[in-house]
N, CA, C and O atoms as a DFTB+ gen file, in Angstrom:
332 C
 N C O
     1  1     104.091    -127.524       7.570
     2  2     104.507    -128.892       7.353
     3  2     103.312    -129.703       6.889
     4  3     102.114    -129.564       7.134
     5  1     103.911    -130.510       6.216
     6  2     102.696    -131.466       5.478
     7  2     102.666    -133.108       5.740
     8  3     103.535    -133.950       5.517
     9  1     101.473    -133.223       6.240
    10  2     101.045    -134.648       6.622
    11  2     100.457    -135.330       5.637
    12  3      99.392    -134.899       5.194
    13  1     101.107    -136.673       5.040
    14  2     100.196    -137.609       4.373
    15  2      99.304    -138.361       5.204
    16  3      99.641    -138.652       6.352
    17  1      97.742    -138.842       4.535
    18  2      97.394    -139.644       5.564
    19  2      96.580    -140.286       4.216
    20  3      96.160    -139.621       3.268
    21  1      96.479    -141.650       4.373
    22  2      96.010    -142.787       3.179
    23  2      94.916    -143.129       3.745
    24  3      94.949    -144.311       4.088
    25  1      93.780    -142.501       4.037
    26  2      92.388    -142.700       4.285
    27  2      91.605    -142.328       3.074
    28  3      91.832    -141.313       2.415
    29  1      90.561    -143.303       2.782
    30  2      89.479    -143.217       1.856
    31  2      88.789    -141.635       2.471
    32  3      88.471    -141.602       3.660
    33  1      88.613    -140.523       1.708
    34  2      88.013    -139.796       2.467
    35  2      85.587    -139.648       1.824
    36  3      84.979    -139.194       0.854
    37  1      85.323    -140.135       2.730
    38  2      83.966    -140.704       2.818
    39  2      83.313    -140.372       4.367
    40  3      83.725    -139.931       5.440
    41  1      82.049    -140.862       3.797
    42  2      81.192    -141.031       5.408
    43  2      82.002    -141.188       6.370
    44  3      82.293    -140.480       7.334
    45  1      82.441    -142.477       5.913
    46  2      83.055    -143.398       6.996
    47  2      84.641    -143.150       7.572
    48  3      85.611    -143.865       7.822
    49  1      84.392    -142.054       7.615
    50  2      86.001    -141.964       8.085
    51  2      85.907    -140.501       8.438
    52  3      86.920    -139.803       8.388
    53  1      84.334    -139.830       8.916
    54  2      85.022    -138.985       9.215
    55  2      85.326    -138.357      10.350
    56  3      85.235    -137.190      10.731
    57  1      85.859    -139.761      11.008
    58  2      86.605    -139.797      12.794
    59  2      88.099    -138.961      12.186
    60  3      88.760    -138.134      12.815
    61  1      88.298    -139.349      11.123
    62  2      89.619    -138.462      10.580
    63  2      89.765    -137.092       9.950
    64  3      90.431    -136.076      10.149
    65  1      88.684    -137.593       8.955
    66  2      88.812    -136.150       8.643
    67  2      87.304    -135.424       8.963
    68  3      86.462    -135.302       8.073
    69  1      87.098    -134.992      10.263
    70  2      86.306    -134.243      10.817
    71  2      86.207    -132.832      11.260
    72  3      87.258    -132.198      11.172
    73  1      85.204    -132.225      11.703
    74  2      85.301    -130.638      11.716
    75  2      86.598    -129.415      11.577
    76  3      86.660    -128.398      10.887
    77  1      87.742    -130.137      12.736
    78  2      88.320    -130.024      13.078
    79  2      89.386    -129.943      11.946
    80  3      90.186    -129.008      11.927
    81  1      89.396    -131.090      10.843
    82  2      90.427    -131.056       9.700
    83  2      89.963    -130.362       8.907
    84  3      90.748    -129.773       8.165
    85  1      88.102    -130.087       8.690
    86  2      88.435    -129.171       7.448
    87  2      88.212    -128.240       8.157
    88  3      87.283    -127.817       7.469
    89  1      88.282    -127.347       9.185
    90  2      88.067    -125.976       9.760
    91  2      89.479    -125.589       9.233
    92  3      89.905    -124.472       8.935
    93  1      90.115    -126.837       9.195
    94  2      92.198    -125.975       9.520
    95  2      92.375    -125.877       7.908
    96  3      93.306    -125.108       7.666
    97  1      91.897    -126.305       6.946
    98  2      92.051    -125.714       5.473
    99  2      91.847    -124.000       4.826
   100  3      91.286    -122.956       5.158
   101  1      92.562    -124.443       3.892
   102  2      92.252    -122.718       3.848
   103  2      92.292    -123.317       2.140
   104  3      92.515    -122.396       1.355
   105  1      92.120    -124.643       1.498
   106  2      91.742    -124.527      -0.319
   107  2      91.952    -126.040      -0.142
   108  3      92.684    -126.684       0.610
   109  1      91.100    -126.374      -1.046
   110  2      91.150    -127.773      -1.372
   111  2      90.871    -128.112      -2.695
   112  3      89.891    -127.684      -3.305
   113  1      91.832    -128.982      -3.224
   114  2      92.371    -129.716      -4.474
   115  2      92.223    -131.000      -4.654
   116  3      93.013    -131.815      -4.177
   117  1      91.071    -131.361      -5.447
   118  2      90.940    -132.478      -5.705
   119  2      91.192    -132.794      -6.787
   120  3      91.416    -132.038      -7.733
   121  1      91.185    -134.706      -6.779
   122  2      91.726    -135.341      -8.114
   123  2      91.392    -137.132      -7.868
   124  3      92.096    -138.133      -7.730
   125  1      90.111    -136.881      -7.902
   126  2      89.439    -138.351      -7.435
   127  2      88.806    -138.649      -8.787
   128  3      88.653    -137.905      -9.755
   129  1      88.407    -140.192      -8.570
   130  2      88.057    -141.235      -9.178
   131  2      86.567    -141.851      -9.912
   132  3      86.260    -142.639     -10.807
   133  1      85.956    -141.052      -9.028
   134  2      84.820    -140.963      -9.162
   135  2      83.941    -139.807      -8.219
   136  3      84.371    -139.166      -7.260
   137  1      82.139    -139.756      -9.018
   138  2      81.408    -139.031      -8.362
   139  2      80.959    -138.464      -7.185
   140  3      80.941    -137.374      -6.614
   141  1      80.513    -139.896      -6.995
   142  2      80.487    -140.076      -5.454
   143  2      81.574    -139.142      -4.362
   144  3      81.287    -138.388      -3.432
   145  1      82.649    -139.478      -4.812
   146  2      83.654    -139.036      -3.933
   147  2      83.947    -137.464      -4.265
   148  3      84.397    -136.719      -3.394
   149  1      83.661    -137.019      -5.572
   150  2      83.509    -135.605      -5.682
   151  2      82.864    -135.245      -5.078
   152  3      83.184    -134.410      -4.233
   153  1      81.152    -135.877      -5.271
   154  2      80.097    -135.032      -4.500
   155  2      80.241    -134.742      -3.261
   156  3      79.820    -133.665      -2.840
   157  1      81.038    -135.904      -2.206
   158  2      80.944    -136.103      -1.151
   159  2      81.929    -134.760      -0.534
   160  3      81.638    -134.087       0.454
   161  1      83.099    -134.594      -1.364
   162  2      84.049    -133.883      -1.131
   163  2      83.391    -132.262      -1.596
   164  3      83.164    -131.577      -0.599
   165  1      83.235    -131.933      -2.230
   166  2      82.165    -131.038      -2.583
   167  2      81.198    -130.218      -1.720
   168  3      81.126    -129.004      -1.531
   169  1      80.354    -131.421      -1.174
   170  2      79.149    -131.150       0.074
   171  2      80.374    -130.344       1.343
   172  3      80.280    -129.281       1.957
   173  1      81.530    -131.478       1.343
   174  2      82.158    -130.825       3.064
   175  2      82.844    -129.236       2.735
   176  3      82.804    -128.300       3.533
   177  1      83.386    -129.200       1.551
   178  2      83.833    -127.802       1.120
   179  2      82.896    -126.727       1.037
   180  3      83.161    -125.609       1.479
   181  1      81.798    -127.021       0.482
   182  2      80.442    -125.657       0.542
   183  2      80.384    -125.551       2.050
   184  3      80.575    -124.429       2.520
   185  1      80.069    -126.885       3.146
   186  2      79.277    -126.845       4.445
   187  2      80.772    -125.842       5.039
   188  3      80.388    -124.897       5.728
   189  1      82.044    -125.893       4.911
   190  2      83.176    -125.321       6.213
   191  2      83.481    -124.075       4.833
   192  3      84.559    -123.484       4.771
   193  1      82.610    -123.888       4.046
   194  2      82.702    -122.353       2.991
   195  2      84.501    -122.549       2.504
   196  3      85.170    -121.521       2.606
   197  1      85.135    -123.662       2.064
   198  2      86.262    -123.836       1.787
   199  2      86.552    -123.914       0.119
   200  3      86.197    -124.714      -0.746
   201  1      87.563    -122.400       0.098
   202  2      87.262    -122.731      -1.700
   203  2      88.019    -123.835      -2.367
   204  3      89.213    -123.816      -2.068
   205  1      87.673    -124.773      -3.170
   206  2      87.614    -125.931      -4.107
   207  2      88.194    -126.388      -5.399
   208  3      87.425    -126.273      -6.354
   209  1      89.047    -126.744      -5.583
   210  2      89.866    -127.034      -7.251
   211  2      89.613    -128.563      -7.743
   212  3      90.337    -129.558      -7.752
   213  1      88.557    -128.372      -8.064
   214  2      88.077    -129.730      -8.456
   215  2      88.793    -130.548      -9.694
   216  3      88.681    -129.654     -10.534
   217  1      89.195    -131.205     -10.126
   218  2      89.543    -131.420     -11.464
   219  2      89.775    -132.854     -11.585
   220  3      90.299    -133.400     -10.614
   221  1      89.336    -133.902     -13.092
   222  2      89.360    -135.382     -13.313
   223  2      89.064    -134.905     -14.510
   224  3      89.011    -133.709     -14.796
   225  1      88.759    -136.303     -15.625
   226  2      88.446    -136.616     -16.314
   227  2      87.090    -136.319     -17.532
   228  3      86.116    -135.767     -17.020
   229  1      87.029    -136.470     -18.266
   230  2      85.770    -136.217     -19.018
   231  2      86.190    -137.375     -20.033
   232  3      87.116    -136.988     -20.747
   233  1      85.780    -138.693     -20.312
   234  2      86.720    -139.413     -21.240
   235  2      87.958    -138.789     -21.524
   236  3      88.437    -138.058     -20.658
   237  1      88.393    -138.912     -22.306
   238  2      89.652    -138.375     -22.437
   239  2      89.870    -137.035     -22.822
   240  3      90.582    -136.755     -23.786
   241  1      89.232    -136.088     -22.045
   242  2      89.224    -134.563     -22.166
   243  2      89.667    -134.528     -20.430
   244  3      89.308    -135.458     -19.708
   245  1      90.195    -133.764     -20.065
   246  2      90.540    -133.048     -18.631
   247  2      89.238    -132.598     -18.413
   248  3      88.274    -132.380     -19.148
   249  1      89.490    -132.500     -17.021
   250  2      88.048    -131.142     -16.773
   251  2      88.543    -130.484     -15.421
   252  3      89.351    -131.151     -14.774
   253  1      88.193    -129.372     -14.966
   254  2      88.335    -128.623     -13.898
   255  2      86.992    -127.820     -13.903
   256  3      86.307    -127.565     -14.893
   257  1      86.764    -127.493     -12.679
   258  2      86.517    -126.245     -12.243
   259  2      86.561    -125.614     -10.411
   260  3      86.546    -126.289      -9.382
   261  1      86.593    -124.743     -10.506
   262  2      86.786    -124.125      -9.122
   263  2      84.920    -123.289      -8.592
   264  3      83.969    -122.718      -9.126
   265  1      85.413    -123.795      -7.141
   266  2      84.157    -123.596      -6.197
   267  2      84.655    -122.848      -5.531
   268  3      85.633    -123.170      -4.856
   269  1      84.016    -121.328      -5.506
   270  2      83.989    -120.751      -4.226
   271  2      82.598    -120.688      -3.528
   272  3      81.579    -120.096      -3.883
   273  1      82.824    -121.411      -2.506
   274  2      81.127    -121.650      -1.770
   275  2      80.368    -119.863      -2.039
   276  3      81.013    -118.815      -2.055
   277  1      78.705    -120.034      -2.238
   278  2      78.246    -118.910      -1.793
   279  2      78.548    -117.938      -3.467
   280  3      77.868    -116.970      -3.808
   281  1      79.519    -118.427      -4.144
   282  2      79.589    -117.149      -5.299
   283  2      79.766    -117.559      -6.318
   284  3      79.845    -116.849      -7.321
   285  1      79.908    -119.218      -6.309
   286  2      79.587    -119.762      -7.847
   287  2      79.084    -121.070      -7.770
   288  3      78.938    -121.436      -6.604
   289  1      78.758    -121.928      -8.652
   290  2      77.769    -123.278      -8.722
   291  2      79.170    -123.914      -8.014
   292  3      80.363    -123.614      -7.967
   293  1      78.439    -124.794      -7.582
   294  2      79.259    -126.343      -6.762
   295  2      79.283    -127.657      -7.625
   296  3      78.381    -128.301      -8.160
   297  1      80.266    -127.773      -7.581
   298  2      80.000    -129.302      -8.244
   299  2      78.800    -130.263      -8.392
   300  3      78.481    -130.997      -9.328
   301  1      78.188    -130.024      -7.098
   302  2      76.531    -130.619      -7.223
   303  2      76.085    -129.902      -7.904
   304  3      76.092    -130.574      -8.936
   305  1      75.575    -128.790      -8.220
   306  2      75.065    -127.615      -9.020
   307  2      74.712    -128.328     -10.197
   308  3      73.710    -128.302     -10.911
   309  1      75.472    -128.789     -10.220
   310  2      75.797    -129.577     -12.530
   311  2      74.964    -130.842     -12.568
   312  3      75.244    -131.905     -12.015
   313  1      73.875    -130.563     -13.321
   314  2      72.864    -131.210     -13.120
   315  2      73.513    -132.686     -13.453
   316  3      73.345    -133.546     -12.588
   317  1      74.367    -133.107     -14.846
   318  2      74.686    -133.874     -15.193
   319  2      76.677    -133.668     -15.214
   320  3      77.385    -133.278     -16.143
   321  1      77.031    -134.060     -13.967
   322  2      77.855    -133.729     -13.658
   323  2      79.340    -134.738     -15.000
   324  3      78.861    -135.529     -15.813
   325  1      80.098    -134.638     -14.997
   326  2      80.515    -135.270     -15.945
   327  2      81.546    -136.533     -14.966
   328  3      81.561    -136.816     -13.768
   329  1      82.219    -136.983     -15.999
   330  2      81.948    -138.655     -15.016
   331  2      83.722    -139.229     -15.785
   332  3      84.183    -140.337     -15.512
């Protein structure tokens, strides 16, 4: 069963989504707005080794790529990450 929950996910919130929420993942799919919030999302997926479907924008090109912690670059990895 699937829970929505409308929290900014950041520093600051992570009374919510803490150890405990990303231990219980088993893939995570993103589709955020900005960097920041990639990177941030990024960092917690390498730290609980959770593999990653990153994907936004490039001006008006799509972009994706997938993280498996430990066996390929991370979104931080990219020196000039695209925006």
């Amino acid at each position: 069963q699937f829970q929505s929950i409308k929290v900014k996910v950041c520093p600051d919130s992570e009374h919510v989504f803490n150890d405990q929420f990303w231990e219980g993942l088993d893939l995570v799919v993103n589709a955020v707005d900005n960097i920041k919030a990639r990177q941030y999302i990024d960092d917690r997926c390498v730290w609980f080794e959770k593999p990653f479907f990153e994907s936004g924008t490039l001006g008006t090109k799509c972009h994706s790529q997938i993280v498996i912690p430990h066996h390929t670059l991370s979104y931080n990895d990219i020196k000039d990450p695209p925006e």
